[in-house]
C-alpha positions in Angstrom: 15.3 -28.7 -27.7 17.1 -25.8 -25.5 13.7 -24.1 -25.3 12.5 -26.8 -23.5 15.3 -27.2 -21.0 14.4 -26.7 -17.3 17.1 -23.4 -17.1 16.2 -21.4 -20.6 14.4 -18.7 -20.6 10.9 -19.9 -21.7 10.9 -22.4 -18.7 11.9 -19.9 -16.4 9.5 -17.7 -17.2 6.7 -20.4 -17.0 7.7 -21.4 -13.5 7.2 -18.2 -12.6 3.9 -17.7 -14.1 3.4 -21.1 -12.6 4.4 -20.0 -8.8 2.3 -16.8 -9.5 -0.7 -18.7 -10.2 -0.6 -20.8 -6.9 0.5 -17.8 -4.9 -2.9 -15.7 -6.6 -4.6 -19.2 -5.4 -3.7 -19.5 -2.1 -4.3 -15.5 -1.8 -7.9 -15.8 -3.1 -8.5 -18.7 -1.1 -7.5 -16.5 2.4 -9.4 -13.7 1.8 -12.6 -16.2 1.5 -13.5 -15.4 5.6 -12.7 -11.6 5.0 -12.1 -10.9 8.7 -8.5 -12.0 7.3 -7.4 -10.5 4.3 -4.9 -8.3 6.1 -2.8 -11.6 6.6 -3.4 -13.1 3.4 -2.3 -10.0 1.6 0.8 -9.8 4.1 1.8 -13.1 3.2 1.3 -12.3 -0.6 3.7 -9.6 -0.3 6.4 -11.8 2.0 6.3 -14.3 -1.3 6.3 -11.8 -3.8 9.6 -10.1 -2.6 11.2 -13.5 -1.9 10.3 -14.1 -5.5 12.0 -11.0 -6.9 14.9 -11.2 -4.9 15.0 -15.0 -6.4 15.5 -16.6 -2.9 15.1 -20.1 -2.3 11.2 -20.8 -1.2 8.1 -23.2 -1.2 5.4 -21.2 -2.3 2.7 -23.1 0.1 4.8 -23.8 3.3 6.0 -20.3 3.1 2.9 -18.5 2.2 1.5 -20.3 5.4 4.3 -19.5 7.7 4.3 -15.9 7.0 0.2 -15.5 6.9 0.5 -17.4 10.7 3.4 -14.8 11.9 1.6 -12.3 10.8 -2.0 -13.1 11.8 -3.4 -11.0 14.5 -1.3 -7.9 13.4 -2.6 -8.3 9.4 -6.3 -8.7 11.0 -6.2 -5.2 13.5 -4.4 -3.2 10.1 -7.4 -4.7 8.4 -9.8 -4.0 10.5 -8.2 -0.4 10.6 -8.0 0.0 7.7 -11.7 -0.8 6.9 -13.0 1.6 9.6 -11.0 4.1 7.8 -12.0 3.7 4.3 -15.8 3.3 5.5 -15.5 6.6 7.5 -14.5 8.2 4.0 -16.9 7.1 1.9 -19.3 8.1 4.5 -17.9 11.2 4.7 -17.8 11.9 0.9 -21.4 10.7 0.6 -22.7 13.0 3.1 -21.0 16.0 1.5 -22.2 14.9 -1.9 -26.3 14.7 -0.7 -26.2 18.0 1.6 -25.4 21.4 1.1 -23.6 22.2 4.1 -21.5 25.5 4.5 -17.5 25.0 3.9 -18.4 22.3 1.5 -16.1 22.7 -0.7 -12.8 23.1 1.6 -14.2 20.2 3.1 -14.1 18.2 -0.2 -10.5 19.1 -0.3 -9.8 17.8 2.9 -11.1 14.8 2.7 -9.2 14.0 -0.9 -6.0 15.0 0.6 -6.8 12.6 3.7 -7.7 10.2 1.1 -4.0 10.6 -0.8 -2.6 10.2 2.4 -4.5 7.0 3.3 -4.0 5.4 -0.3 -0.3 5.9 0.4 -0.7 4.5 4.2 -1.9 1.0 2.7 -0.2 0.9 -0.7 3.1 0.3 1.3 1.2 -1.2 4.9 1.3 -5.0 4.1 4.8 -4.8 2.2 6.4 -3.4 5.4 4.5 -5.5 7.8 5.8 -8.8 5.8 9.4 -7.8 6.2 9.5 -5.7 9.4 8.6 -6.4 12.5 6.8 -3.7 14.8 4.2 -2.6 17.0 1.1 -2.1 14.4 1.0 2.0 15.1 4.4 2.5 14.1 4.6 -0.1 11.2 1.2 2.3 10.0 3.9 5.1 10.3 6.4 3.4 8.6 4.6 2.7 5.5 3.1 6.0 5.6 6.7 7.8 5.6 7.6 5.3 3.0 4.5 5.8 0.6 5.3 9.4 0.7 9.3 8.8 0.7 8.5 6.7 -2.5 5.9 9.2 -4.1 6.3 7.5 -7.8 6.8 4.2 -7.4 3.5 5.1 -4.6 1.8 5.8 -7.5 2.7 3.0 -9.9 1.8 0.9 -7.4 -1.8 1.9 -7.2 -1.7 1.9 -10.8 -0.9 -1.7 -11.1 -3.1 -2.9 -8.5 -6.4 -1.2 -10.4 -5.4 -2.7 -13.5 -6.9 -6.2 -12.9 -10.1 -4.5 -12.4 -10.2 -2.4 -15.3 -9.2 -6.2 -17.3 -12.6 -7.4 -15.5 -14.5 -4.7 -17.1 -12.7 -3.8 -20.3 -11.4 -7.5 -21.4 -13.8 -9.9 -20.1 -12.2 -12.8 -22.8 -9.5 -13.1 -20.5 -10.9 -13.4 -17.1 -10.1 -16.5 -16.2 -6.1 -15.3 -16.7 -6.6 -12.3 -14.7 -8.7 -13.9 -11.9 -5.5 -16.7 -11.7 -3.3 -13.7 -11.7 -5.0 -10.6 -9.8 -3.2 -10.4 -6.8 -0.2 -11.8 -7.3 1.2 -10.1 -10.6 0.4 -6.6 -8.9 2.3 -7.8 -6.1 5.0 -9.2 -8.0 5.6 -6.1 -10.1 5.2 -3.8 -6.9 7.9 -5.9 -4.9 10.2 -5.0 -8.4 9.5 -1.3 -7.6 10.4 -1.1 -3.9 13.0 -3.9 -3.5 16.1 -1.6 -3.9 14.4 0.3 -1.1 13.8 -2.2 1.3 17.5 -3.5 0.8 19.0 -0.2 1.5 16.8 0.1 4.7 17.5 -4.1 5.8 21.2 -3.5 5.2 21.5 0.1 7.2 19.6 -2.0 9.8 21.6 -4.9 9.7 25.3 -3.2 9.6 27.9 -3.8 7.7 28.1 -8.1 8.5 24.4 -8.2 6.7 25.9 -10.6 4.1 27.5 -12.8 6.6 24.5 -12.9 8.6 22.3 -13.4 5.8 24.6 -16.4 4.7 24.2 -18.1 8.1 20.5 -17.5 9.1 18.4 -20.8 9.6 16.0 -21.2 6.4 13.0 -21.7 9.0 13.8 -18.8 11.2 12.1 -15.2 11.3 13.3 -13.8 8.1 11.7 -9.9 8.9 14.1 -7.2 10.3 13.1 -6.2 14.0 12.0 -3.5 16.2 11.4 0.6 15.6 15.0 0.6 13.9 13.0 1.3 11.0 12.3 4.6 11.9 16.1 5.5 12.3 16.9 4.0 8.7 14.3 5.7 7.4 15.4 9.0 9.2 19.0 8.3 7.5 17.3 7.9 3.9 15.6 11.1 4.1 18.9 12.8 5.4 20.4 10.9 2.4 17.7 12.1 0.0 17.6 15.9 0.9 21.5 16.1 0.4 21.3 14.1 -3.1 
């Protein structure tokens, strides 16, 4: 039967729930010593977008070689990041049990530093999985892109509180949202910004991008290098405020 042929539709589409799966596995399985989530989540994004983009790839090897690249920079943004979000809370708790004058401008500050952090690491691990930087400016970087982006931003945050909600809400299907937590967030996401990234990789690149894409060596470093980033993303914002 043509459903049941390895290039129709249906089959396609189970691969890719397939590859998902093991990619959510492999995820779940990284996080386990939480000192590195920051890599595993790295590497999750580095598959996801090769995924999108329908690139040739080996789910495990490549997981693997992008979660050792990206080790000791994925652990500091996680440890950063950690410090950060435990400073908030902190902050928001003291404000809630005290009565403390300027309370309530206070309150606003911290949500709008909030915002501004929720945007820092929607966008951190995408940007560290394809570009390669010192760690301050790649937090800049996905900063200026969170806020560049502003609605995908969002949908993005959406997306990756929906398996939680499905934990609470639908607890039938936990077993399907536990194999698929991570990864179908990060699949969807890499959907969202991949037309981004492109036009930023191919400002970066030049005008011979294809023809260096075509002759780059399957095992070599596939992220674009170096604090060019900032200049492409100087040029999209130029771009943007004469559109």
């Amino acid at each position: 039967m043509k459903f049941f042929n390895l290039d129709s539709p249906l089959m396609q589409a189970l691969n890719k729930v397939a590859d998902l799966m093991w990619l959510n596995i492999l995820t779940l399985i990284c996080c386990i010593p939480v000192i590195t989530v920051g890599p595993a989540l790295t590497a999750l994004h580095y598959m996801a977008l090769k995924m999108v983009r329908n690139e040739e790839c080996y789910i495990a090897r490549d997981y693997f070689k992008s979660f050792k690249l990206n080790l000791r920079q994925g652990i500091v943004i996680w440890l950063i990041e950690l410090v950060i979000v435990s400073l908030l809370i902190g902050d928001f708790l003291i404000l809630q049990n005290s009565e403390v004058a300027f309370g309530e401008p206070m309150r606003v500050i911290l949500m709008v530093v909030a915002v501004l952090v929720l945007f820092l690491f929607t966008f951190v691990y995408p940007v560290l999985a394809k570009f390669d930087n010192t760690v301050m400016r790649t937090l800049k970087n996905a900063l200026f892109i969170g806020i560049l982006q502003f609605p995908k931003t969002i949908l993005m945050m959406i997306l990756s509180l929906i398996p939680a909600v499905l934990f609470v809400l639908a607890p039938q299907i936990i077993p399907i949202v536990f194999l698929l937590c991570f990864s179908a967030p990060a699949w969807v996401s890499a959907k969202l910004y991949n037309k981004f990234f492109k036009r930023l990789e191919d400002g970066m690149r030049g005008e011979d991008a294809a023809e260096s894409e075509e002759g780059q060596d399957p095992e070599a470093d596939e992220r674009i290098f170096k604090d060019e980033l900032d200049q492409s993303l100087q040029e999209e914002t130029a771009g943007i405020g004469k559109a």
